[in-house]
C-alpha positions in Angstrom: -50.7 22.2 -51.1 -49.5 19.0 -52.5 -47.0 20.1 -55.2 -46.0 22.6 -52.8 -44.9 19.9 -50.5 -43.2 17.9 -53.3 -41.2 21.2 -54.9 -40.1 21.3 -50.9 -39.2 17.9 -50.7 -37.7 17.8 -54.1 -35.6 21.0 -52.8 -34.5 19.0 -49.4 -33.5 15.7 -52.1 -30.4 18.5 -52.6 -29.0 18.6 -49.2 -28.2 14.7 -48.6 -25.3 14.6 -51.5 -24.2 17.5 -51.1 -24.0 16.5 -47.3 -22.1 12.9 -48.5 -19.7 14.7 -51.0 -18.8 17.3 -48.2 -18.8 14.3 -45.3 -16.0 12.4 -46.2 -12.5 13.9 -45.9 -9.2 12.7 -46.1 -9.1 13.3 -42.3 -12.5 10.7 -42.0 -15.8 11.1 -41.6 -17.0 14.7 -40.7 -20.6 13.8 -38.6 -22.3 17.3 -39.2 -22.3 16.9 -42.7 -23.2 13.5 -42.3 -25.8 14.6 -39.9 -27.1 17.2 -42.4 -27.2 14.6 -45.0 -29.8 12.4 -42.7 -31.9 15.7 -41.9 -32.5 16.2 -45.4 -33.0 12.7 -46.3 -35.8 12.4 -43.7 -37.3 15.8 -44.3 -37.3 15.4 -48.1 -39.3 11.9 -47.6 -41.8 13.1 -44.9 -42.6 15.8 -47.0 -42.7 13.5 -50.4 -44.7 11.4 -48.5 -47.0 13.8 -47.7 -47.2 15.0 -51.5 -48.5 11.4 -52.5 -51.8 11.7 -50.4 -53.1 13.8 -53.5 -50.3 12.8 -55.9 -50.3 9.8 -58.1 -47.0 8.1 -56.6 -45.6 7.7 -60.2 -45.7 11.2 -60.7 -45.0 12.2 -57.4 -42.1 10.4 -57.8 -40.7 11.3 -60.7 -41.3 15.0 -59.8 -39.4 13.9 -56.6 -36.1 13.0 -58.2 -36.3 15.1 -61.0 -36.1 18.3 -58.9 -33.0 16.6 -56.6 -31.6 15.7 -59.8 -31.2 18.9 -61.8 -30.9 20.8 -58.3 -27.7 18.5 -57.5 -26.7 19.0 -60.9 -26.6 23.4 -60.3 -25.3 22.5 -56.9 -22.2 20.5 -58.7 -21.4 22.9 -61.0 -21.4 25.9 -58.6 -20.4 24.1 -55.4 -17.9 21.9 -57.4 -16.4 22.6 -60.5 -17.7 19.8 -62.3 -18.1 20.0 -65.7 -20.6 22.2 -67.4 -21.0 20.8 -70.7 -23.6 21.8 -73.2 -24.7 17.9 -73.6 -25.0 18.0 -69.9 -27.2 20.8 -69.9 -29.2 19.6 -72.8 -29.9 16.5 -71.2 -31.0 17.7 -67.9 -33.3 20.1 -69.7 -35.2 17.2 -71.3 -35.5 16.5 -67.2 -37.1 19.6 -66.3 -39.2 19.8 -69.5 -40.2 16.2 -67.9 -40.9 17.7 -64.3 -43.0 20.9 -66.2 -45.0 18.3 -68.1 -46.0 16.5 -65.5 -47.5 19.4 -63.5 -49.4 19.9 -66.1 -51.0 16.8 -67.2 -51.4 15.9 -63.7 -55.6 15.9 -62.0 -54.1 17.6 -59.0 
């Protein structure tokens, strides 16, 4: 149940810049994007912190912001429009070959 609560968390690491980037606006701050932002960043560490009671926290960790990493990274590029290079892919694949090979060296 552990990595299951760390892909969640990992998955809820997404929402808080996306929430940022969408919660600043020429007009000033807009508060339910903000707002979303906070919900995710709370969720995404109660559930993280949950993940550690069976996860090393180095792994756990890792795991953690390598999933909110390469998540934000789809999220920019189909949200976005940022730029979808093929170094940017390659190096965000050596990411998620990093999150893969820690599943399955970990004891849990």
């Amino acid at each position: 149940m552990a990595w299951t609560y760390l892909i969640i968390a990992g998955i809820f690491e997404w929402g808080w810049p996306v929430g940022l980037k969408l919660g600043l606006a020429e007009s000033g701050l807009r508060w339910g994007w903000i707002g979303f932002s906070a919900v995710c960043m709370v969720a995404s560490g109660a559930l993280l912190l949950m993940a550690q009671k069976d996860i090393p926290m180095g792994t756990a960790y890792a795991v953690w912001t390598g999933i909110g990493a390469v998540g934000t990274f789809v999220l920019g590029l189909l949200l976005f429009g940022e730029p979808a290079t093929l170094a940017r892919f390659f190096f965000v694949g050596l990411i998620l070959i990093g999150i893969i090979g820690l599943k399955f060296v970990s004891a849990h």
